[in-house]
C-alpha positions as CSV (number, residue, x, y, z in Angstrom):
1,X,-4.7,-29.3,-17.4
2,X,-2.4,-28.7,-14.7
3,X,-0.9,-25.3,-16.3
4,X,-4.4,-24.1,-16.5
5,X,-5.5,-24.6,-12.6
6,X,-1.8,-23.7,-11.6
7,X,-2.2,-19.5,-11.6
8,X,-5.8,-20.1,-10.4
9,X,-4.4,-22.3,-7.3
10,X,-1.7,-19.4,-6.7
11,X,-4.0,-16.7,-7.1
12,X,-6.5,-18.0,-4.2
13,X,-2.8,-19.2,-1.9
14,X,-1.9,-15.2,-2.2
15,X,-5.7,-14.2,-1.5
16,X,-5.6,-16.2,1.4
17,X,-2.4,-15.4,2.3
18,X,-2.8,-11.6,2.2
19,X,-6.2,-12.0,4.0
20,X,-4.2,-13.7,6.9
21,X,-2.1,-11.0,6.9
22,X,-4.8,-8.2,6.8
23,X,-6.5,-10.4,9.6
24,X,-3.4,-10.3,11.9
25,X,-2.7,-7.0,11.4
26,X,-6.3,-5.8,12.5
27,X,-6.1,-8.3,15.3
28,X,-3.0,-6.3,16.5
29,X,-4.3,-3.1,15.9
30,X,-7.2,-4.0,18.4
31,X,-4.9,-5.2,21.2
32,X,-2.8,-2.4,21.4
33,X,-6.2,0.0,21.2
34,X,-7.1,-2.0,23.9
35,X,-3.8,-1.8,25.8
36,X,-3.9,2.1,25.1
37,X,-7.3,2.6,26.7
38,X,-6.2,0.5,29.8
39,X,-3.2,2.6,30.4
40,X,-4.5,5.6,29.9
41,X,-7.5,5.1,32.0
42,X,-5.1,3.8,34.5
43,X,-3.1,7.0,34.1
44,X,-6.2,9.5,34.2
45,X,-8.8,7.8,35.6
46,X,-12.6,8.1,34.7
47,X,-13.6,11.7,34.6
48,X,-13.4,15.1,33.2
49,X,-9.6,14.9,32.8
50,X,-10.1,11.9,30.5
51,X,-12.6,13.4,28.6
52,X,-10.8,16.6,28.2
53,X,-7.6,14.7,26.6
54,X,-10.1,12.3,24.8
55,X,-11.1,15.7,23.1
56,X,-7.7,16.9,22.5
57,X,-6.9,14.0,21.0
58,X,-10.4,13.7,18.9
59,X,-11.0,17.2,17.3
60,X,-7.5,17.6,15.3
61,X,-8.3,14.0,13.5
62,X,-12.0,15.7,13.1
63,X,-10.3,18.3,11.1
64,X,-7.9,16.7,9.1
65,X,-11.2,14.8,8.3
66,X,-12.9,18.1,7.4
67,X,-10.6,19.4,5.3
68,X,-9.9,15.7,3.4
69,X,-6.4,14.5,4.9
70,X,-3.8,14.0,1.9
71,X,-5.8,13.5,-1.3
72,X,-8.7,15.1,0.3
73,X,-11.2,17.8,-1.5
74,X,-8.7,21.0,-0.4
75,X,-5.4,19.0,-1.0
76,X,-6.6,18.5,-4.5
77,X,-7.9,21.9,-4.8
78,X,-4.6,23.0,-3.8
79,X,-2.5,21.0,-6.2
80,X,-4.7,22.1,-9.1
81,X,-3.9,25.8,-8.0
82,X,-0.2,25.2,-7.4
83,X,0.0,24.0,-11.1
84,X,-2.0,26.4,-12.8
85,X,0.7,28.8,-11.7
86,X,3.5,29.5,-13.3
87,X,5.7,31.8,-11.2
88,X,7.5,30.9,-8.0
89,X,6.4,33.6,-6.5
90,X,3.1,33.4,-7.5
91,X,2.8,30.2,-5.5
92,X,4.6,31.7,-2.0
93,X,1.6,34.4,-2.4
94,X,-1.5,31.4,-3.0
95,X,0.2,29.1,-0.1
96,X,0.9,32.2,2.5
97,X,-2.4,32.9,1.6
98,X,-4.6,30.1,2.0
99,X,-2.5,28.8,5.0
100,X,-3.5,32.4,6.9
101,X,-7.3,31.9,5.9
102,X,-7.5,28.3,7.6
103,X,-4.8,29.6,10.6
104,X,-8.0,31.9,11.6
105,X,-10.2,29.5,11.9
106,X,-8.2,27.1,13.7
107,X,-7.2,29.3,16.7
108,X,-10.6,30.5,16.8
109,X,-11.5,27.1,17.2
110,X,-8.6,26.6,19.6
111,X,-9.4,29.7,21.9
């Protein structure tokens, strides 16, 4: 009886354990958001300089959310194609390609 309750009773110890952990962690993340927004509002003030680097700071994670981040729809996309190809060279032309067409974008965005 007690061999069958044993990896039951060790299972729920490492759920609770890893929860604790995952709990902590978040609980730290928080503070230092917290400690973050403090200094930098004691650093800027309330305004339109804080909003302006509030901005810079937002609108490159916005794009990296766009385009997926790692293991997003175009990083995929752009595995699949480096595959498919067989040549070296053939990949230098797809990447130099594809980096120009979002490069546009962004320092249209940018300007």
């Amino acid at each position: 009886d007690d061999a069958a309750t044993g990896p039951q009773e060790r299972s729920r110890a490492s759920i609770a354990g890893t929860t604790r952990i995952v709990g902590l962690c978040t609980i730290a993340c928080k503070l230092t958001g917290l400690m973050r927004e403090v200094l930098l509002a004691s650093l800027f003030g309330i305004g339109p300089v804080m909003d302006a680097f509030a901005y810079a700071c937002v609108l490159p994670a916005y794009f990296q959310t766009v385009l997926g981040g790692i293991n997003g729809p175009f990083h995929t996309a752009m595995l699949i194609s480096v595959k498919k190809k067989k040549k070296a060279e053939d990949v230098k032309h797809l990447i130099e390609s594809l980096s120009s067409w979002v490069l546009v974008p962004a320092t249209a965005v940018a300007a």
